[in-house]
N, C-alpha and C positions, 0 to 999 in steps of 0.2 A: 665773376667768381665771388661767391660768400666768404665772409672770413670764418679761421675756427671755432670763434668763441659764438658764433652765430651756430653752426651746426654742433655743437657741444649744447648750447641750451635746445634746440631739437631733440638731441636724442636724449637727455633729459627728462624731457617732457615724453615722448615715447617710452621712458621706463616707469613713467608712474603708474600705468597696466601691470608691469612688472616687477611687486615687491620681492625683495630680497635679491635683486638682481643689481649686482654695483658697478657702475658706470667704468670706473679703473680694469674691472676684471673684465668686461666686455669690449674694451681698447687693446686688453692685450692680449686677448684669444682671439679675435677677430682683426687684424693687422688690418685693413682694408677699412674698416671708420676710418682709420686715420688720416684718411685722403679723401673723405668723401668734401671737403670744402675748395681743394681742385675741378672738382668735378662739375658739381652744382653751381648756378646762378644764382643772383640775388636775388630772381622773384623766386626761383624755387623754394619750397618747404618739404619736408620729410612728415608723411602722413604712417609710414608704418615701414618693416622691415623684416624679411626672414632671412634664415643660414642652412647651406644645406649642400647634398653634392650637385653638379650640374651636369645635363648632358644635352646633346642636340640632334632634334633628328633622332636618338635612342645610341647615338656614341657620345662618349666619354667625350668633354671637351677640355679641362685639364683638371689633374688631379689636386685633391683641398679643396675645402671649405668655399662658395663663393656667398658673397654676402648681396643680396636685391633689397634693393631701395624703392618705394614707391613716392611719389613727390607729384605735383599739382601737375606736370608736365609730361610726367615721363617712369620710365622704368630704368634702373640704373643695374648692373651686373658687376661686380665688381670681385676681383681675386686679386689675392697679395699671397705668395706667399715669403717664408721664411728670408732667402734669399733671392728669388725672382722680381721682377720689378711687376710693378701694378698691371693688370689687365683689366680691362675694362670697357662696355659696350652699352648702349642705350638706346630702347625702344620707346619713341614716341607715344602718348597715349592713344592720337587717332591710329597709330600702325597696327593697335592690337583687334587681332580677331575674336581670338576668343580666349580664357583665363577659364581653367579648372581646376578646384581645389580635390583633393580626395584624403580621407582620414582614415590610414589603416591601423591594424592591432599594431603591427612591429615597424611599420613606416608612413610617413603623413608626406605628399605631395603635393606640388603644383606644375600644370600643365599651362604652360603661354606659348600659344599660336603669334606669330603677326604677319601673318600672309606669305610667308617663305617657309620659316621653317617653325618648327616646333622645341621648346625648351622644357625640359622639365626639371625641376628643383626638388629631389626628395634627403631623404632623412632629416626634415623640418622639426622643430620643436613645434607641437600642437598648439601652444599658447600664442608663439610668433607669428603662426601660419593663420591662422582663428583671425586674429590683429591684422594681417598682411591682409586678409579677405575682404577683411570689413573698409580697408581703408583704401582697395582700390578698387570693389563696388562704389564707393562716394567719391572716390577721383573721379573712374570714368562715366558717373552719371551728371557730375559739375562741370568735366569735359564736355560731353556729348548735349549740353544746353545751349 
């Protein structure tokens, strides 16, 4: 397990893609950072992030926001909400089959297969999703050497 102030200086550095975006206001819309140093190991790092709804398979898996983590390892899923306790799941980097992104007029997605089922994360922010793309095309081809 990483300490806080280790994943506080990650996402840090993941917001400097993201001017005008303040680190406080994204800890407290997003309840689910707040445990990603639970979650993660010490060799993990955080290569990128989106927010969005989640469903599996094309059903609804729980309602709010879930926040995906991409990291040298792994895919992270994470939901918090208001008064529910943490949820939370991780997808191996070798487990994934296949990762598609799509950018529409009124909604921006991602589509993650890993051999069982299929995940999709829509109503992304285009800049996070953009960021999430690029960062885990360069995981899984660092993986996959």
């Amino acid at each position: 397990m990483t300490t806080p102030k280790n994943i506080t200086r990650q996402i840090q550095h993941l917001l400097t893609t993201r001017p005008g975006l303040n680190m406080s206001i994204l800890l407290i819309s997003i309840p689910a950072f707040n445990y990603i140093h639970e979650i993660l190991s010490d060799t993990e790092t955080m290569s990128g992030y989106c927010v969005g709804d989640l469903t599996r398979d094309g059903k609804g898996v729980k309602t709010g926001k879930w926040l995906i983590i991409c990291t040298n390892q792994q895919l992270v899923f994470m939901h918090k909400g208001m008064i529910v306790a943490l949820t939370h799941f991780e997808i191996p980097l070798g487990n994934l089959a296949a990762a598609k992104v799509k950018f529409g007029f009124l909604s921006n997605n991602i589509k993650i297969h890993d051999g069982n089922s299929t995940w999709e994360l829509y109503n992304v922010n285009k800049t996070d999703l953009t960021i999430f793309e690029l960062a885990l095309n360069n995981e899984l081809a660092t993986f996959k050497k």
